[in-house]
C-alpha positions in Angstrom: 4.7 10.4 28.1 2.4 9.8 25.2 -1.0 11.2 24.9 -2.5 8.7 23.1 -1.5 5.3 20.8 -3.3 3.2 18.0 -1.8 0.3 16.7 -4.2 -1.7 14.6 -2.8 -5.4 14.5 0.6 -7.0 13.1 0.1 -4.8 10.1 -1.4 -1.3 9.2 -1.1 2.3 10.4 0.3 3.2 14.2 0.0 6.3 15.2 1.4 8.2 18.5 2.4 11.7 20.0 1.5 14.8 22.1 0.8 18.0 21.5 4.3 19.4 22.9 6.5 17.3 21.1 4.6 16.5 18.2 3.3 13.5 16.7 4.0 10.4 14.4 2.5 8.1 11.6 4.1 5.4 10.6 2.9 2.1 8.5 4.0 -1.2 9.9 4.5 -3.8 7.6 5.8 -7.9 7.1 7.6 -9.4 4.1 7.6 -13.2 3.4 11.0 -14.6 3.4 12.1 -15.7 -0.3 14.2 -18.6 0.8 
């Protein structure tokens, strides 16, 4: 199970993790269709 979670919207920093199996940081992010 997860110790904790931020997610900050569509867009931005999400982070996640314990302290046994470690944590991550990722960056979520949209790009407009060119078509």
């Amino acid at each position: 199970s997860l110790s904790c979670e931020l997610h900050l919207g569509k867009n931005g920093v999400c982070y996640f993790g314990d302290e046994v199996r470690g944590h991550v940081l990722s960056h979520a992010f949209t790009l407009k269709d060119a078509q």
